[in-house]
C-alpha positions in Angstrom: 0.0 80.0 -29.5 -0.9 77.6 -26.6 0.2 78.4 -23.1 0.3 76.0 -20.8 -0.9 78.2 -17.9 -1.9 74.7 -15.7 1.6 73.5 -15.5 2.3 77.9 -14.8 1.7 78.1 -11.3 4.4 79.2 -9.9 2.9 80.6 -6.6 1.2 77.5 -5.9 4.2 75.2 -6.2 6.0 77.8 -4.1 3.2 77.9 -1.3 3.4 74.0 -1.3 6.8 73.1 -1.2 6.4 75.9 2.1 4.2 74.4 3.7 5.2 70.8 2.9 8.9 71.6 4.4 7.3 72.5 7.7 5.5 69.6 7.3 9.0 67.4 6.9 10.9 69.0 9.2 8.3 68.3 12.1 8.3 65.1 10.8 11.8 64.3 10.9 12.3 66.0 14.2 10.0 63.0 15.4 12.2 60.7 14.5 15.0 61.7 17.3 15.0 59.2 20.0 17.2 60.3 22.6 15.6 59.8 26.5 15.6 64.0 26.8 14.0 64.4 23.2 11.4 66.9 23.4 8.6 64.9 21.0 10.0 61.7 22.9 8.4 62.9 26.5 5.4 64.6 24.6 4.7 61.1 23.6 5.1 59.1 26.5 2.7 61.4 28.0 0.3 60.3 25.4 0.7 57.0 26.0 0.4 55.2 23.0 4.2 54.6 23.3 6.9 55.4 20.9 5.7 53.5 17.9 3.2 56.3 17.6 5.4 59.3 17.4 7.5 57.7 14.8 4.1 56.5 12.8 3.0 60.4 12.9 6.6 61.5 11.8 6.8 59.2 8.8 2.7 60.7 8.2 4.3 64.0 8.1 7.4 63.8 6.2 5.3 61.9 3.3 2.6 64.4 3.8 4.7 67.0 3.6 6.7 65.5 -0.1 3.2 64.5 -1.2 1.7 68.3 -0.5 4.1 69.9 -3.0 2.7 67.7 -6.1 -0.3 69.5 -7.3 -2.0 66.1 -8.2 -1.5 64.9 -4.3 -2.0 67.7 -2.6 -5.4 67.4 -1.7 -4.8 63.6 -0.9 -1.4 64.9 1.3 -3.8 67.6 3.5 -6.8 65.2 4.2 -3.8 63.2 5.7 -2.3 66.3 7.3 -5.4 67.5 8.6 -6.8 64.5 10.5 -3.1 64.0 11.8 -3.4 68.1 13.1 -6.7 67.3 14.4 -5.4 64.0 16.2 -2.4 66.5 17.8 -5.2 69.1 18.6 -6.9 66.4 20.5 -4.2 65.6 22.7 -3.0 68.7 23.5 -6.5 70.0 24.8 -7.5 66.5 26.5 -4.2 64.3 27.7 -1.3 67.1 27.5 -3.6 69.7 29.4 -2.4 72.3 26.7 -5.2 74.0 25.0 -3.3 76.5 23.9 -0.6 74.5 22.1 -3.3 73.2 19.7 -3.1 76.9 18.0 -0.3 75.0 16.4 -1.5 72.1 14.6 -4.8 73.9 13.6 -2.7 76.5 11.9 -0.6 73.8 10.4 -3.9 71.4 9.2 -5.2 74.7 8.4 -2.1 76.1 5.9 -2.5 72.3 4.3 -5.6 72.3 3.4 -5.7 75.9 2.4 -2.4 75.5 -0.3 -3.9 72.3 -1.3 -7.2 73.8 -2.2 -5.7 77.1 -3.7 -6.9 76.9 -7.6 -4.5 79.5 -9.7 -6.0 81.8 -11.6 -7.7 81.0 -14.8 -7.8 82.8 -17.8 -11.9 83.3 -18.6 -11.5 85.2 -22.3 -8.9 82.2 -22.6 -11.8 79.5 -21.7 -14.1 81.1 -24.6 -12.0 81.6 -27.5 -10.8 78.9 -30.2 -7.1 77.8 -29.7 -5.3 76.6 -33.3 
């Protein structure tokens, strides 16, 4: 009997999808425009104007969709990751906000960590002759 213990991974398609819905929803909360929107002053205090802070939401919500596909996941957190690292960045050297970069690092962090997770493999299963 053949299992198909690749396509099995329950826990790892659950741990994505988690971590890829953060992903989305920060991403879409980006993409809110009113004057008083929070991400809206974060950005003009950047200064790379607004352009950018709907660039990085449409980087996160495809992120995020790409992260829960086993076979783009590590493609999805390399993008994550540098975009976490970028939001580090500006929270410790323009925002004046060292602190709020705890954020992003745990959220490049949890990306690249579900991406990399390999499920557990059966090593009798590896040895022995399938018919």
């Amino acid at each position: 009997m053949i299992t198909h213990a690749r396509h099995a991974d329950v826990g790892g398609w659950i741990l994505r999808a988690g971590v890829g819905i953060i992903f989305i929803m920060a991403g879409w909360d980006k993409f809110d425009s009113a004057t008083n929107a929070e991400w809206v002053r974060i950005f003009a205090r950047i200064g790379f104007g607004q352009w950018f802070r709907v660039v990085t939401g449409v980087i996160e919500v495809a992120g995020g969709v790409l992260l829960v596909f086993p076979w783009t996941a590590r493609a999805a957190a390399a993008l994550l990751a540098t975009t976490m690292v970028g939001a580090m960045l500006a929270h410790v050297t323009v925002l004046g906000d060292p602190l709020s970069a705890i954020v992003p690092a745990m959220l490049g962090a949890a990306a690249v960590g579900v991406a990399l997770r390999e499920p557990e493999y059966d090593v009798r299963g590896a040895f022995t002759r399938r018919e």
